[in-house]
Structures are given as C-alpha cells and as structure tokens.
C-alpha positions in Angstrom: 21.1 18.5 10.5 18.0 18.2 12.8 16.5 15.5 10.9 17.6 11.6 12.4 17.0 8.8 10.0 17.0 6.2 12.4 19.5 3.2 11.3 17.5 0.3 9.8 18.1 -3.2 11.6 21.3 -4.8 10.0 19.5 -8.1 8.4 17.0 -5.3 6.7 20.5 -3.5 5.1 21.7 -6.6 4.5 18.8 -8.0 2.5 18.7 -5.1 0.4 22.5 -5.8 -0.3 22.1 -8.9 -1.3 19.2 -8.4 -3.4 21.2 -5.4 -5.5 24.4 -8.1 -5.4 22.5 -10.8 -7.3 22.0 -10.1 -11.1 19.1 -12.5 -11.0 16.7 -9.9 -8.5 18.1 -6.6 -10.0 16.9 -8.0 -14.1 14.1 -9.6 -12.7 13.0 -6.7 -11.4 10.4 -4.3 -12.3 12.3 -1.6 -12.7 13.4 -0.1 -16.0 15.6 2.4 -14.5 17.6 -0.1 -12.1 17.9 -2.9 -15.0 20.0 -0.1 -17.0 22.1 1.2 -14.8 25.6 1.0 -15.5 27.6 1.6 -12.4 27.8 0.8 -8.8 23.9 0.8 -7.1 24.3 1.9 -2.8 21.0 1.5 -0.9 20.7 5.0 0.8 18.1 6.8 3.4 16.6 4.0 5.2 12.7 5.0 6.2 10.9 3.0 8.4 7.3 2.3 6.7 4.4 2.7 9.4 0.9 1.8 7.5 -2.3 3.3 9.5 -4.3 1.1 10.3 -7.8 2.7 10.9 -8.7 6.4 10.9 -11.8 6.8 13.0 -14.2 10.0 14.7 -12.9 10.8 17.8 -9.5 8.8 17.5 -6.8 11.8 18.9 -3.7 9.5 19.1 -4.2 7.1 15.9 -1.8 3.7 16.4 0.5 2.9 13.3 2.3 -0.6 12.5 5.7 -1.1 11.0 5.4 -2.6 7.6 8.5 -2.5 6.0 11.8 -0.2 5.7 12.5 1.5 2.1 15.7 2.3 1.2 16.9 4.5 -2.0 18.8 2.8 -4.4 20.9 5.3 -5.7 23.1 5.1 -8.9 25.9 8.0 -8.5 23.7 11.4 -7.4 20.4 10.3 -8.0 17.5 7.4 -7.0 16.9 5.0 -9.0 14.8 2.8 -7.2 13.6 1.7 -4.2 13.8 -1.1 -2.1 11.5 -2.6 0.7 12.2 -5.3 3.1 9.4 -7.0 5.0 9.7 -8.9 8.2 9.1 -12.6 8.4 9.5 -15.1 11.0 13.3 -15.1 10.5 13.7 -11.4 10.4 14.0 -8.8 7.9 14.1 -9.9 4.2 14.2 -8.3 0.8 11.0 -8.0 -0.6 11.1 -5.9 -3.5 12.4 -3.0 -6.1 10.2 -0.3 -7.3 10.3 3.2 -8.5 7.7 5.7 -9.7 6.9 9.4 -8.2 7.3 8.5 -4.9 11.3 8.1 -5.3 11.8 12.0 -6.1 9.1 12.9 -3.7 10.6 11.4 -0.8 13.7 13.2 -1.7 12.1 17.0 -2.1 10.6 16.3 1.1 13.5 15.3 3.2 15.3 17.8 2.0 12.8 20.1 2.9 12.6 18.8 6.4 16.6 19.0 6.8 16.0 22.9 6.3 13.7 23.0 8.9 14.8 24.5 12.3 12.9 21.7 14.5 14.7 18.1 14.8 12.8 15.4 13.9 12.8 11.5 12.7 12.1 10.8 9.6 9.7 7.5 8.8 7.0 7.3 6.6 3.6 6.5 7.0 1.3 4.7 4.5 -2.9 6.0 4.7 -4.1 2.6 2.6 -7.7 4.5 3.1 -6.5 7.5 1.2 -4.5 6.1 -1.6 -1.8 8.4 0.4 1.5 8.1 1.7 3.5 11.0 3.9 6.9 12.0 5.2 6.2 11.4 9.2 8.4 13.9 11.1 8.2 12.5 14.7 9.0 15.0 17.4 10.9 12.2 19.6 14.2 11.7 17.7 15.4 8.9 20.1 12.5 7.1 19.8 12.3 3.4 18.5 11.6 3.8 15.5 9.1 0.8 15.2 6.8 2.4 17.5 3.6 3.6 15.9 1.7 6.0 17.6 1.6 9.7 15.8 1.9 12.5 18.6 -0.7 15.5 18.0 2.5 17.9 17.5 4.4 15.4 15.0 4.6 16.4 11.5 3.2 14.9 8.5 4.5 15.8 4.8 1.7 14.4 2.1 4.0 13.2 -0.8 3.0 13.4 -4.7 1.0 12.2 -5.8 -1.5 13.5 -3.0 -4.9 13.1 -2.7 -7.2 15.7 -4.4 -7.3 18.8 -1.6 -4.4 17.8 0.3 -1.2 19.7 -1.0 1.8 17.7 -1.6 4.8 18.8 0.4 3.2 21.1 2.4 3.7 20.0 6.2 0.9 19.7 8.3 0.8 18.9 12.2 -0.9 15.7 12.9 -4.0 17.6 15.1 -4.6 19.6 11.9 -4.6 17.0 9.4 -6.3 14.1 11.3 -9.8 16.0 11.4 -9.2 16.1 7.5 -8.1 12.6 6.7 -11.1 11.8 9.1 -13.2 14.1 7.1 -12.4 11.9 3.6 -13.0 8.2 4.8 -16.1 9.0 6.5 -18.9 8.0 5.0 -21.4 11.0 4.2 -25.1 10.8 4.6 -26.9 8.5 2.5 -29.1 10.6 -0.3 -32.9 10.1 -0.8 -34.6 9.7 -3.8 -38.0 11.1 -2.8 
C-alpha cells in the first residue's frame, strides 16, 4: 500500500480509548449513530488535522498548524463516528465525537489514494476560509507528521461537501489548486454606483 498513515502519539490513541470506554462521553455525545451502536466501537485511521492558516497572493509554500488528530470510530465494517483529540498543556486529550459527510468522505478518498501508484502520507488539512476540508497526500512519507508546510508537488483531495467549483475527490497538486483557493478568498474589486 503506498499510502502511510503516520501513527498518532500514544496519549492521542489513548484518549480516544478512554473516551469510547466511558458510557458517560459515548451517551453524552452528539452522535446518534455512536449512542446506538450495539457492539464493540475501535478507533481506526488516525489523520493528523493541519488547519491553514492564511492563504495569501504570492504565498508558493503556504505554512499549516497541527490542530488535532481524527480517528474513525468504527462499529464492525463501517464508521460511525469520529473522534478528535486536541493538545493541551499536558498533551493530547479527547476532545470530541462527531459524524456527518465527512466520515464516508474521508473513507472514498483514502481508498482512492491507496490505488494510486505514488506513496504518500495521508493527513488532512482544514481551509477555515473556504468552509473546506481535503485529504493532504504529502510526498515525504517519513516526514513528521506535525510539520505543516504543503510542498508544490503534494496532493490535495477536496472532500464532500466541497466548495462550489471545486470537485470533491478529484485530486489536485497543491501548485494547481493554491492559485484557485487564492482566487476565492481574495477580495474582488469594489463596485461603483455611478
């Protein structure tokens, strides 16, 4: 398989663990599909969360920050939910259960990425300005996977729901769609009135 998922630290996994272990978090939670759930719950595919920052004109090598790492929570075959951790001054910690259409998204594209003939690592990477969150496919598979800076030859895989005119699940290298993403959070020329 040429796609690594980098291992997440240990007090992140454990977090998440604990969190699914206490009956308290999982029916507090806001997540229909992970209160019914009969069964054993694993957390699976753990991502490392980069959120960029800024997208600016000009800006060729655009610097990320690690937010969180999201795990799957998967009941038998399939995801239920997800789960982020966030770090604090003590380390990684739970922070929360979700789902929605980002849960089967991630899935379609990793598993289009593990069909791919390149290796990459797999993170994701949040666009706050864009509403927009991708499948990064970083060409330096030993890399630490907290680093943040996206190379002009990694890969980024917009996930559904995508922004209008970006198509979801349709990689794109970072050169080409930087100039676009740079394209929608510029601000356009002010209109008269005269």
């Amino acid at each position: 398989m040429p796609l690594h998922v980098p291992p997440a630290p240990a007090p992140a996994l454990r977090s998440v663990l604990a969190a699914l272990g206490s009956p308290t978090a999982v029916r507090e939670a806001r997540t229909p599909a992970l209160r019914s759930v009969q069964g054993p719950l694993s957390p699976e595919l753990p991502l490392p969360v980069h959120v960029l920052e800024r997208i600016t004109a000009g800006d060729t090598a655009p610097r990320t920050r690690l937010a969180a790492w999201r795990f799957l929570i998967r009941s038998e075959e399939r995801a239920v939910a997800a789960a982020d951790t966030m770090l604090t001054p003590d380390g990684w910690a739970f922070s929360h259960f979700f789902e929605g259409p980002y849960l089967a998204s991630t899935e379609l594209a990793v598993r289009q990425a593990e069909a791919s003939t390149s290796a990459y690592q797999a993170r994701l990477l949040s666009i706050p300005e864009l509403y927009m969150l991708t499948l990064w496919l970083h060409g330096d598979t030993d890399a630490d996977a907290s680093g943040g800076t996206l190379a002009p030859t990694d890969v980024l895989v917009p996930l559904a729901p995508a922004p209008p005119g970006i198509a979801a699940h349709r990689p794109h290298r970072v050169a080409d769609l930087l100039p676009v993403m740079t394209l929608r959070v510029t601000p356009g020329p002010l209109l008269s009135s005269a």
